[in-house]
Structure formats: C-alpha cells, structure tokens
C-alpha positions in Angstrom: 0.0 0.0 0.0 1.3 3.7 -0.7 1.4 6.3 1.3 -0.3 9.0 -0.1 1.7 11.6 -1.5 0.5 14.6 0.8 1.5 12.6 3.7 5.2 12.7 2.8 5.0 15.7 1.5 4.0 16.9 5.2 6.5 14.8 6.6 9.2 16.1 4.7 7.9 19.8 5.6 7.7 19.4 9.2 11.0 17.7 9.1 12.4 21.0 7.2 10.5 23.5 9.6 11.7 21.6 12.9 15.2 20.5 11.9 16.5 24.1 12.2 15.1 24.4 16.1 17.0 20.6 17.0 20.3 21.5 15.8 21.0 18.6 13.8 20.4 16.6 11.0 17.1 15.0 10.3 16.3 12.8 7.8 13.6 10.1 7.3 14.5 6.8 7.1 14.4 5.3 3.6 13.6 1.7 2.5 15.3 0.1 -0.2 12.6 1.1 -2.4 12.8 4.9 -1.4 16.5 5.1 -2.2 16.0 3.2 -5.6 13.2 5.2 -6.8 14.2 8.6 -5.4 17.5 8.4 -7.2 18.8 9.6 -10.5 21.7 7.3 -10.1 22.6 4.1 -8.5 26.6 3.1 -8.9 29.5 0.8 -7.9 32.5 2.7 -7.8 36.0 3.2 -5.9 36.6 6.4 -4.5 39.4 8.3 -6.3 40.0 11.5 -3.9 38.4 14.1 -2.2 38.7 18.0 -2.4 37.4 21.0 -0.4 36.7 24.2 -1.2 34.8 27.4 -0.6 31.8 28.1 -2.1 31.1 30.9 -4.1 30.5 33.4 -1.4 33.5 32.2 0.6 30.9 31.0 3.5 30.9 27.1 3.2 33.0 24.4 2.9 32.3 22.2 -0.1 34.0 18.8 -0.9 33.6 17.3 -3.9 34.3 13.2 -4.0 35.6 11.6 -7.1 34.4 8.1 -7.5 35.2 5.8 -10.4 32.3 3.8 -11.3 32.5 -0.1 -12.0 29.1 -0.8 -12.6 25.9 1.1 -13.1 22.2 -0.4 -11.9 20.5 3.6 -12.8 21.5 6.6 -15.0 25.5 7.4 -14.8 27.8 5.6 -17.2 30.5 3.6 -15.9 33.4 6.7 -15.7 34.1 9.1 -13.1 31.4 11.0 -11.2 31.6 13.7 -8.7 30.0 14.0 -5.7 29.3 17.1 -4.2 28.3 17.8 -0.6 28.3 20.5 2.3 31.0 20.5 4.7 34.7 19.3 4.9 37.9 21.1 6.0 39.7 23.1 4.9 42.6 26.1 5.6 41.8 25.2 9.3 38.2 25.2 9.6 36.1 22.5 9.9 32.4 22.5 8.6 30.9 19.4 9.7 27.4 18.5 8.7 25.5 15.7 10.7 24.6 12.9 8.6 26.7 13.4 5.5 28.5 10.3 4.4 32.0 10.2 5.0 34.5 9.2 1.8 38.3 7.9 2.1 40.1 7.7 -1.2 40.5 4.2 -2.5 37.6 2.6 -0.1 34.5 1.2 -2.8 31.1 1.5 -1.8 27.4 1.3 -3.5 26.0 4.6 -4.0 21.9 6.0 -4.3 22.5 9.5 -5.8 20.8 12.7 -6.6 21.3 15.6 -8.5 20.2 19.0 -7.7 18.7 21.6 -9.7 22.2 22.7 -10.9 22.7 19.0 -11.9 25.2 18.5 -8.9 25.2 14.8 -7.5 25.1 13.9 -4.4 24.5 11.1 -2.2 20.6 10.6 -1.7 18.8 10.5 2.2 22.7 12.0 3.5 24.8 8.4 4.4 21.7 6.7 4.2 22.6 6.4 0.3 26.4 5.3 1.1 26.9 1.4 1.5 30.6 0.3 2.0 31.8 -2.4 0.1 34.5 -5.3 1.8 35.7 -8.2 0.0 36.4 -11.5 2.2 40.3 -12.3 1.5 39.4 -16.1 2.0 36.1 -16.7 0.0 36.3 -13.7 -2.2 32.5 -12.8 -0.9 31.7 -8.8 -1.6 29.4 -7.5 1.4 28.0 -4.3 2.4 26.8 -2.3 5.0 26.8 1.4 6.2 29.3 2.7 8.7 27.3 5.2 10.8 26.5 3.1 14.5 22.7 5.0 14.0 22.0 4.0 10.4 23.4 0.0 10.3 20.8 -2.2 8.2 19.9 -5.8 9.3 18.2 -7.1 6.3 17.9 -5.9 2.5 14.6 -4.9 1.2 13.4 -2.6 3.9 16.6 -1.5 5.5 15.4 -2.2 8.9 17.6 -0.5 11.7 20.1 -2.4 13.8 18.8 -2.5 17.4 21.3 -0.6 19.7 23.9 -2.8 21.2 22.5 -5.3 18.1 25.7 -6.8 15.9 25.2 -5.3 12.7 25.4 -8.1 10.2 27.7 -7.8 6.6 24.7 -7.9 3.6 25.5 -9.6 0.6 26.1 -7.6 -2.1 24.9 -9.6 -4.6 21.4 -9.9 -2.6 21.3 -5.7 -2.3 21.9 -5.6 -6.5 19.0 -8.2 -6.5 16.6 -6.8 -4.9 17.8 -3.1 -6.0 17.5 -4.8 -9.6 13.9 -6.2 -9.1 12.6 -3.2 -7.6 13.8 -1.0 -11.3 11.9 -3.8 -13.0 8.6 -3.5 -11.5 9.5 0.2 -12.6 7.6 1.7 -9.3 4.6 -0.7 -8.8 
C-alpha cells in the first residue's frame, strides 16, 4: 500500500521546519525502495579522492568526491562521477554537517545518488545512500553495510535498523543488487 503523496509531503515539511530548532540533522529513514526510486543514479564505484573548497560566497565548505564507477544499476555511465556535498575542511576550519557520508580515497562502496537543480550529484537520504563495500580475502565474498552506529541495516529490502547494542550483520552484495534490480523492473509498482 502507498502512502499518499501529501503525507510525505508533510513529513518532509515538518522535518524541514523543525530540523533548524533541533540543531542537527534530520532525515527520514528510507527503504530500499525509497533510495531506488528517489534516485537519479545508482553506482559501484572506488573512491578516487576528495577535495574542499569554498563556495562561491567564501561561507561554506564544499567537498567534492571523485568516485570511479565499475558498474551502473541507474543513470550514470561507468566513468568518473563527482559527488558534491556540504562541509569538509579546509585552511583550518572545519564544517561538519551531521549525517553526510563520510569518503576515504580508495575505499568502494554502493551509492543512491541525486542531482540538484544545478545538476550536482550527491549522495541521496545524506549516508543513508552510502553502502561500504568489503571483499572476504578467503572466499572472495563482496558484502556491504553502512558505517554510521545509528543508520546500520539488518536485512535488504526494507533496510530495517540495527537495534542498539545489536551486531550489525555484513549484507550480501549480490542480494542488495538483487533486490535493487527487481525493484527497477517492476518500474515503481
């Protein structure tokens, strides 16, 4: 069943109107279906390097993240993409934005990405779009999972929450791409 659309659309409002007043980030939590649906792009890629700068009124820190991309399920070629997001540092400041995923060059994650109005990508739902990839040395298994403690999945196709104090468990990667996959199919249904 959907949730009509004025629903979210007040959700997303009040979130927008209260976030200010709480000081930190808020974002609602995002199914598997969410991410694939609400993105422009869905990629594979390695993580080439990172750079900050100001923004165009010298106020905010900006980093754009350079990712090579493998593999593409939605929109963006296999080639290099840029990411761009608030915050980073730079010439000894530090603007930090709660919630933003973090990037280190040469780690390869699965990405859910968005593109403003200026057609800037960016990760979608903050690190809720960010998935780190690991290989197993010994079996050669790739697995994912998101590093922020708060926003740790325990299963696939809903993204449920790890409890607190809860081992997070490694996904399968292949199973994400399955499900991600079978969710473009039914093209929204």
């Amino acid at each position: 069943m959907q949730t009509p659309r004025f629903i979210i659309l007040a959700t997303a409002l009040a979130v927008i109107l209260f976030a200010p007043a709480a000081g930190a980030s808020q974002v609602l939590h995002q199914t598997l279906r969410d991410l694939t649906l609400g993105s422009s792009d869905i990629v594979i890629g390695r993580v080439e390097g990172t750079r900050a700068h100001w923004d165009e009124s010298h106020r905010k820190i900006v980093t754009e993240v350079t990712v090579q991309v493998s593999e593409s399920l939605k929109g963006a070629p296999a080639g290099p993409i840029t990411l761009t997001q608030l915050g980073g540092d730079l010439d000894g400041f530090r603007y930090a934005i709660p919630g933003n995923p973090l990037f280190r060059p040469g780690e390869e994650a699965l990405l859910f990405v968005w593109r403003d109005a200026k057609g800037r990508a960016q990760v979608n739902g903050l690190a809720q779009g960010k998935f780190d990839i690991t290989t197993d040395a010994a079996t050669g298994e790739r697995t994912v999972q998101r590093a922020p403690e708060g926003l740790r999945v325990r299963e696939a196709r809903a993204l449920s929450l790890v409890r607190a104090g809860e081992q997070a468990p490694q996904l399968r990667l292949g199973d994400l791409l399955g499900e991600i996959r079978t969710i473009l199919a039914e093209g929204g249904r």
